[in-house]
N, C-alpha and C positions, 0 to 999 in steps of 0.2 A: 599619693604621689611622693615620691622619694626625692628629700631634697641633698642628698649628696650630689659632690660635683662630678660632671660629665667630664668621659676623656672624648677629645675632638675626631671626631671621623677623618675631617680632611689633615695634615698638618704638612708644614711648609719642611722639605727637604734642601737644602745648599746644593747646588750642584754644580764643584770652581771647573771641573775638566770640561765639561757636555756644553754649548752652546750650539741652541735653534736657530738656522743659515734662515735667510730671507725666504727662500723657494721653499721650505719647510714649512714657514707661516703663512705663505700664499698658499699653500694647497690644501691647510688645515681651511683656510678661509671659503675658498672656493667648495671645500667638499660642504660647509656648510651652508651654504649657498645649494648646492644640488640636493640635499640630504630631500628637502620641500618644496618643489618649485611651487613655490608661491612668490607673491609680491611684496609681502610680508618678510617673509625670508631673504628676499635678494635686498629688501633693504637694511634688514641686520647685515648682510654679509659687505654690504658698501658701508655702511657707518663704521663695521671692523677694518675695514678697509682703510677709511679715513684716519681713523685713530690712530692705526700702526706708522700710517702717512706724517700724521702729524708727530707722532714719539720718535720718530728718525729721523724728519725733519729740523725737531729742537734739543735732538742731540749733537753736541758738539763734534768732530770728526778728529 
């Protein structure tokens, strides 16, 4: 096994122009929510649900 270092698959781009509108992240949310219907699933899609709730909640305005 090769111990040189790995370049990263994923890597973080900046992006100052492009901002994700709320109805953007509801529907990414929602289609994961339909991708499964399971029970399982619709509780991921409500705990991302919550989160996004709660991160713009304790953003200041």
């Amino acid at each position: 096994m090769s111990t040189a270092a790995r370049t990263p698959r994923l890597t973080a781009v900046p992006r100052s122009e492009e901002r994700v509108t709320p109805l953007e992240l509801l529907t990414q949310c929602t289609a994961l929510m339909a991708a499964d219907a399971t029970w399982g699933e619709l509780a991921k899609g409500v705990l991302v649900l919550g989160l996004m709730w709660w991160s713009w909640s304790a953003t200041p305005g």
